[in-house]
C-alpha positions as CSV (number, residue, x, y, z in Angstrom):
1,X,71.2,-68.6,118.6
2,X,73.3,-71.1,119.6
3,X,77.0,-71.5,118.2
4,X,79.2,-74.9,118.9
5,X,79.2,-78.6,119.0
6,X,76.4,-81.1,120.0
7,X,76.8,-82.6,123.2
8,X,77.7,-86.1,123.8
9,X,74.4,-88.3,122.8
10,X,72.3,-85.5,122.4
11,X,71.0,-82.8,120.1
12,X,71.9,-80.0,122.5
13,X,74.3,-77.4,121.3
14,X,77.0,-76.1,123.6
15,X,77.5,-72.5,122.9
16,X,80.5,-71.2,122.4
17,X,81.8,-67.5,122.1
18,X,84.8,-69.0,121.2
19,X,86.6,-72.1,119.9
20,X,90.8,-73.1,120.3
21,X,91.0,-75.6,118.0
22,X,88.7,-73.9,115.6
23,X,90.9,-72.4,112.8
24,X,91.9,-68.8,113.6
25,X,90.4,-66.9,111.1
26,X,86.7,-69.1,111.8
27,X,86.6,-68.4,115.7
28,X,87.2,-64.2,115.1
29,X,84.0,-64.9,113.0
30,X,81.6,-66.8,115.4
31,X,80.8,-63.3,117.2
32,X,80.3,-61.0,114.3
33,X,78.1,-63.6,112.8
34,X,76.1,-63.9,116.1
35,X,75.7,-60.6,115.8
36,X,75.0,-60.4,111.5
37,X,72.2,-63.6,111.2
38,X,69.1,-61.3,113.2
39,X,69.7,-58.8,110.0
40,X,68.5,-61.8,107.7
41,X,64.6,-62.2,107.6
42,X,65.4,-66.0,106.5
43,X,66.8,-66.0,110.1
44,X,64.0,-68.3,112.0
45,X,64.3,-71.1,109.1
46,X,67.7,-71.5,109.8
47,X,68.7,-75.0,110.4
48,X,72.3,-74.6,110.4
49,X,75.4,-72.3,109.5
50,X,78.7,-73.9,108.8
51,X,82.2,-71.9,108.7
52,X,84.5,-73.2,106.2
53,X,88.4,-73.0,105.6
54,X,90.5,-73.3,102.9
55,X,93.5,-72.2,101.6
56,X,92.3,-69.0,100.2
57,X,90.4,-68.3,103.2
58,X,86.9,-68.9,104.7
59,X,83.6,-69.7,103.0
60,X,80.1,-69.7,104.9
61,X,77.2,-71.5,104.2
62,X,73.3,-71.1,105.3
63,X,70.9,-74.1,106.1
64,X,67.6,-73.3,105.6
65,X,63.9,-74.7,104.9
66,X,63.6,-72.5,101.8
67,X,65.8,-69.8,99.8
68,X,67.0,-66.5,101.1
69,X,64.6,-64.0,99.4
70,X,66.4,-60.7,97.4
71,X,67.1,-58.6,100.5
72,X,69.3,-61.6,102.1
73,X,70.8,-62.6,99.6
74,X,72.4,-59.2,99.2
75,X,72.9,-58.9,102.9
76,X,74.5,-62.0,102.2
77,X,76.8,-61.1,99.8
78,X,77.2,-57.3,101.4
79,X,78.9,-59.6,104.5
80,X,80.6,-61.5,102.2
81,X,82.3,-59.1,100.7
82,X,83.2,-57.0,103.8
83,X,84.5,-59.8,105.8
84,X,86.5,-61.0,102.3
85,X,84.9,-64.5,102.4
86,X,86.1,-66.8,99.5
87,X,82.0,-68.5,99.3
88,X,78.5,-67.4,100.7
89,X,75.6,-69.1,100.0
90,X,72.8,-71.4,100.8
91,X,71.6,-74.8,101.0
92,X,68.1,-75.3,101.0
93,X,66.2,-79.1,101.7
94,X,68.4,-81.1,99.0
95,X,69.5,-79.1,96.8
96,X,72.9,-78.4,96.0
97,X,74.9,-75.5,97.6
98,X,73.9,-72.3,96.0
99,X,76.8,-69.6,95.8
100,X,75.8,-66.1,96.3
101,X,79.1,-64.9,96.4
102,X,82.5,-66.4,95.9
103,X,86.1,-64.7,95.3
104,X,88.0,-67.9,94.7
105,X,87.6,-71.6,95.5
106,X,87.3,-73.5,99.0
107,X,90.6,-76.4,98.6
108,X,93.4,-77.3,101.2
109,X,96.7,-78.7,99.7
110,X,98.5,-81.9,100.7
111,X,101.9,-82.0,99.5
112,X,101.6,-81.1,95.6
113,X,97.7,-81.6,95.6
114,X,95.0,-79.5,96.0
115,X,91.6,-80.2,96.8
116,X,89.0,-78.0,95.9
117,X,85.4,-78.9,97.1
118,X,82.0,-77.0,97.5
119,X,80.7,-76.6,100.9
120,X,78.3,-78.8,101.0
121,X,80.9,-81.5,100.0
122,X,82.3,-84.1,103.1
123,X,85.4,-82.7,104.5
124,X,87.1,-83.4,107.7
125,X,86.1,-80.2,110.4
126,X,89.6,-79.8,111.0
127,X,91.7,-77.5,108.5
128,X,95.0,-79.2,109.1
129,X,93.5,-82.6,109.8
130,X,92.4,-82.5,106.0
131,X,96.0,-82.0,105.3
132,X,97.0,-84.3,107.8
133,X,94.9,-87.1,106.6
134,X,95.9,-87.1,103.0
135,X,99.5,-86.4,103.2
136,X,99.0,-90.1,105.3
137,X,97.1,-92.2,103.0
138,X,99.5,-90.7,100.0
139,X,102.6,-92.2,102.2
140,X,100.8,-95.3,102.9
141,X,99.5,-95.8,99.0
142,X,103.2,-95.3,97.7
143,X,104.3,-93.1,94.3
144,X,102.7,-92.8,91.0
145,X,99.2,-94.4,92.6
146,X,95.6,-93.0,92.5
147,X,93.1,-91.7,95.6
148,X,89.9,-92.2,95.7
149,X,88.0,-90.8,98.1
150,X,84.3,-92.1,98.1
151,X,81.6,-90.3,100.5
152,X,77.8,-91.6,100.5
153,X,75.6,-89.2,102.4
154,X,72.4,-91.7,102.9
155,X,72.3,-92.6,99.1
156,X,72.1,-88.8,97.6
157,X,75.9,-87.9,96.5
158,X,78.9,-89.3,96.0
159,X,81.6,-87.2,95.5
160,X,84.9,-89.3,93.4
161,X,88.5,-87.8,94.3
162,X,90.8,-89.2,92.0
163,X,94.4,-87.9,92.2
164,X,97.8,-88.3,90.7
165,X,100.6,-86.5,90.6
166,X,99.5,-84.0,87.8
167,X,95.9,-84.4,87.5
168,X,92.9,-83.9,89.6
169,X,89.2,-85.5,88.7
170,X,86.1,-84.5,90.5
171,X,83.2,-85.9,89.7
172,X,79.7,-86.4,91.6
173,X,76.7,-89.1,90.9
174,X,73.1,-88.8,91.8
175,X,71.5,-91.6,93.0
C-alpha cells in the first residue's frame, strides 16, 4: 500500500515513509497505519485514507466501495482510541462521512474564529495554510463583514461558511 502524493500528471502515488511538510503529529502516523490497514478485512476495497488535523488533534478517514463490517469498525475505533484520534470513520460511494469514533471536533482557528468541519468537507491540505488563508481574506474583507466560503464538489455539496465576529453558520445543500 502506497502512502503519498500523486505524481505530476498522473495517477501514480509516490510513497512516502515520511512527509516534512506534513503536520507533525500526521507524518508519526503514516507508519503505524501502514502497518494497522492489513488488520482490516475492508482492506482491498480501500480507495483512499486521508489524515486530518485540527486543533484538537487528528481525525482519519476510510475510502471504501462499501461499509466496514462489525469487526472493523471496532478495529477502527480500538485504533482510534489508542492513538487518541479526535474522528474515525468511513466514507463509502456518496455518502456522507460516517463517524465511528470521535472525542471532539476537526476545526482550526483564524484569529477569533473557529472552523469546525467533517472530514469529508473541502479544506486546504495544509494545517497552517487553513489558518494562513483565512486570517488573509479576513484582512482583505475589513471589520464587522461576513465570509462565505462556497465549495461545489461536481454538483453534490455545498458547504456555506458564514462568519462574523460572534457567530458561526454552517450549513450544507444537496443538489
Amino acid at each position: 500500500m502506497a502512502f503519498g502524493f500523486f505524481r505530476r500528471r498522473s495517477n501514480e502515488i509516490i510513497d512516502l515513509e515520511e512527509c516534512p511538510i506534513l503536520h507533525p503529529a500526521m507524518s508519526k502516523l503514516i507508519p503505524v497505519v501502514r502497518r494497522w490497514l492489513p488488520k482490516l478485512a475492508i482492506v482491498k476495497s480501500l480507495s483512499g485514507v486521508q489524515l486530518l488535523a485540527g486543533e484538537a488533534g487528528i481525525g482519519m478517514l476510510l475510502e471504501s466501495n462499501g461499509p466496514p463490517g462489525k469487526q472493523d469498525r471496532e478495529l477502527m475505533k480500538a485504533f482510534a482510541v489508542k492513538r487518541k484520534l479526535v474522528w474515525m470513520g468511513f466514507v463509502s460511494g456518496r455518502t456522507a462521512a460516517q463517524p465511528v469514533h470521535t472525542r471532539g471536533s476537526l476545526s482550526y482557528e483564524a484569529g477569533e474564529v473557529t472552523f469546525r468541519y467533517m472530514p469529508d468537507d473541502f479544506t486546504q491540505v495544509h494545517f497552517e495554510q487553513n489558518r494562513r488563508l483565512v486570517s488573509l481574506v479576513r484582512e482583505w474583507a475589513g471589520s464587522g463583514k461576513k465570509l462565505v466560503d462556497l465549495f461545489d464538489f461536481g454538483g453534490a455539496k455545498i458547504t456555506v461558511q458564514a462568519t462574523g465576529r460572534s457567530e458561526e453558520h454552517t450549513s450544507e445543500l444537496q443538489s
